[in-house]
Each structure stands twice: as structure tokens, then as C-alpha cells.
C-alpha positions as CSV (number, residue, x, y, z in Angstrom):
1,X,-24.6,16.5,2.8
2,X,-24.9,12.8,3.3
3,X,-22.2,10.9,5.2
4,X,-20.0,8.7,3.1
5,X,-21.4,4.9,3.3
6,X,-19.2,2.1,4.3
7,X,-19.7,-0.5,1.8
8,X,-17.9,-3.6,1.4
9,X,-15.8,-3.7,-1.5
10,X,-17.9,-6.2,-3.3
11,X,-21.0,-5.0,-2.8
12,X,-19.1,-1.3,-4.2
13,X,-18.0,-3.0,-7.2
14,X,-21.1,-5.1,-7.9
15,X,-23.2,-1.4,-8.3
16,X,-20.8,-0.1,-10.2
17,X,-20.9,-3.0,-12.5
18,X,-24.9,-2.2,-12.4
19,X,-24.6,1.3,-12.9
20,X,-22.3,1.4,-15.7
21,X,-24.6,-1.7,-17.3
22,X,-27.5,0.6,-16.8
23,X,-25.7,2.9,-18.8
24,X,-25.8,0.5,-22.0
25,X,-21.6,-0.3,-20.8
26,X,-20.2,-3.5,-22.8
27,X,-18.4,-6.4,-21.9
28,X,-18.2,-5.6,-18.2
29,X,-15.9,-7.4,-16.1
30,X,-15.3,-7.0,-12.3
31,X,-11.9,-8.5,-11.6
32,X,-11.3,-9.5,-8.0
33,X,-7.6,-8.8,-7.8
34,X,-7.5,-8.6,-3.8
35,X,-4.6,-11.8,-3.9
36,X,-2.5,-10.2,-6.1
37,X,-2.5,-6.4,-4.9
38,X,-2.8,-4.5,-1.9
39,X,-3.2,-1.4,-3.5
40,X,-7.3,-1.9,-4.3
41,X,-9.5,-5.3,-3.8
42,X,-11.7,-4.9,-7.4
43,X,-11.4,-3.7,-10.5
44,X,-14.7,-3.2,-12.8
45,X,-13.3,-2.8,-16.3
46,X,-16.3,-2.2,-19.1
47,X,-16.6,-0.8,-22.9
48,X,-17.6,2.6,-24.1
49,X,-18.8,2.8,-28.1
50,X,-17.8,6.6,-28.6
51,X,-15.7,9.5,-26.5
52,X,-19.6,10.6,-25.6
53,X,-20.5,7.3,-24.3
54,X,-17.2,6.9,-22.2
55,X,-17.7,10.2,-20.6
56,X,-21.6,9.1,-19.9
57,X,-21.1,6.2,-17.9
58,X,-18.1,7.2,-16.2
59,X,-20.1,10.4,-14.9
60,X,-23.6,8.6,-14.3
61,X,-21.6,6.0,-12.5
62,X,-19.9,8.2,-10.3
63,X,-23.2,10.6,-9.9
64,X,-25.2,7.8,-8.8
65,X,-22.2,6.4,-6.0
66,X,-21.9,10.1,-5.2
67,X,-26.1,10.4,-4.3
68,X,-25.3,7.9,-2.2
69,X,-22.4,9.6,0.0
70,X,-19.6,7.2,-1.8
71,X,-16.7,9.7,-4.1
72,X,-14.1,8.9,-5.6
73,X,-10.3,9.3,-4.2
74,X,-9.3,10.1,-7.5
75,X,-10.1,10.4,-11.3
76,X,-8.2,10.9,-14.1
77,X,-8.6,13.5,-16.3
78,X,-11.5,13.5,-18.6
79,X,-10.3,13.6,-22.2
80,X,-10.9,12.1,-25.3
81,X,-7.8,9.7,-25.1
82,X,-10.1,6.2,-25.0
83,X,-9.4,5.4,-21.0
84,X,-11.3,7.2,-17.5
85,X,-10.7,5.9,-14.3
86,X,-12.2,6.3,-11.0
87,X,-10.3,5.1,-8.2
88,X,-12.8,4.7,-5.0
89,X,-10.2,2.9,-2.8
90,X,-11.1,-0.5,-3.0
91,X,-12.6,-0.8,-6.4
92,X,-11.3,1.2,-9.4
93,X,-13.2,2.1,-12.5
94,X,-12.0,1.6,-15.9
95,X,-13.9,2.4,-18.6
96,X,-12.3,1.9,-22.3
97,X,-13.0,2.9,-25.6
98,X,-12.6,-0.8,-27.4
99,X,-9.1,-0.1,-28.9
100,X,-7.6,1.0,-25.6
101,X,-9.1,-1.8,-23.6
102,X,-7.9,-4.3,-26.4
103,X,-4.1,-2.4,-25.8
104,X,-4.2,-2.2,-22.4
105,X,-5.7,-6.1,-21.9
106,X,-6.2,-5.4,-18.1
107,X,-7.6,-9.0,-17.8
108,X,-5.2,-10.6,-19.3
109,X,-2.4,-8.5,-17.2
110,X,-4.1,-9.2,-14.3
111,X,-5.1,-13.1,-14.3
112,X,-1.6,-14.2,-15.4
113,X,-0.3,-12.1,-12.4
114,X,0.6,-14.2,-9.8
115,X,-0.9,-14.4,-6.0
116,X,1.3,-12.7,-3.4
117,X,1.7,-15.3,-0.7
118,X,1.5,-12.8,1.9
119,X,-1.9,-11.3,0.6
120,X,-3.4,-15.2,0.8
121,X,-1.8,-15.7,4.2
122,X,-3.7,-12.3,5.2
123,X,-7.1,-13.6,4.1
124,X,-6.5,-17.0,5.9
């Protein structure tokens, strides 16, 4: 069993961004949310085309970080409800079918929410 590599949270998030684009993913965004939240530094947020596809790249993402000694903290269930996550700490997963990214708008959510002064003086 390999020992769990410590990454830094972009580099984490950039090969997730290339595994799920190896994956055929669309529209794959990696939000860098770290002065706004403490809770998680990134967020990679792509499309799935079907229920098939979403459950494919959200499995080959997290098989491929696994091979390479990184799991996930959590995961939520996989059903056929349009939405998986993978929560790795300091980058979470979200992979959307197009109707629930389009409802959920986590870009949009995100950007307009504003900086926490604290987090900003932290990075300083």
C-alpha cells in the first residue's frame, strides 16, 4: 500500500482537472475559492453527458488519485441524481450532469461571494 502523497492543493486540483478532461469531461472549471472559504482551497467543477458518463469520470478520477496514494475524505453517494462529489480536503470534485450544474450555478455562487478579510489577512 502506497503512502498518501502530500500534494499542494493546486497541483491536486490541476490533475484532477486532467484526469477528468482525459475522461472526455466538459466545460471544466477549477475555482480557486481559498479567499472566500476555509473549509477547502479548490473546487474543480466539470460536465458529464449521461448518468454513465458522470459515474466514469468521477470513478477514473478518483482511481487514478487513488494509484497514486491520494483518497478521498468523502464522496457522496453514487446515484443517478445528476451531481457526485469527492471531497479530498483541499479540492472537492463536482461533476454535474448539465441540468444540475446549470441549477446549482456553483460559479456563479461562488465568484459573487465575497472575500473573508480574515482569510486575505492569513495569506498576507
Amino acid at each position: 500500500m502506497s503512502k498518501p502523497k502530500s500534494l499542494p492543493s493546486v497541483d491536486k486540483a490541476e490533475l484532477i482537472r486532467e484526469y477528468a478532461d482525459d475522461m472526455k469531461a466538459l466545460e471544466i472549471e477549477v475555482l480557486d475559492v481559498r479567499a472566500k472559504t476555509s473549509v477547502t482551497d479548490y473546487f474543480v467543477v466539470c460536465t458529464a453527458t449521461s448518468d454513465t458518463h458522470l459515474k466514469a469520470v468521477a470513478e477514473r478520477v478518483a482511481e487514478k488519485l487513488r494509484d497514486q496514494g491520494i483518497k478521498p475524505l468523502r464522496r457522496s453517494a453514487v446515484t443517478s441524481d445528476g451531481w457526485i462529489l469527492f471531497d479530498y480536503g483541499d479540492v472537492v470534485l463536482h461533476v454535474f450532469l448539465e441540468e444540475k450544474r446549470q441549477f446549482y450555478d456553483l460559479e456563479s455562487l461562488w465568484e459573487n461571494l465575497p472575500t473573508d478579510p480574515i482569510l486575505v489577512a492569513e495569506e498576507s
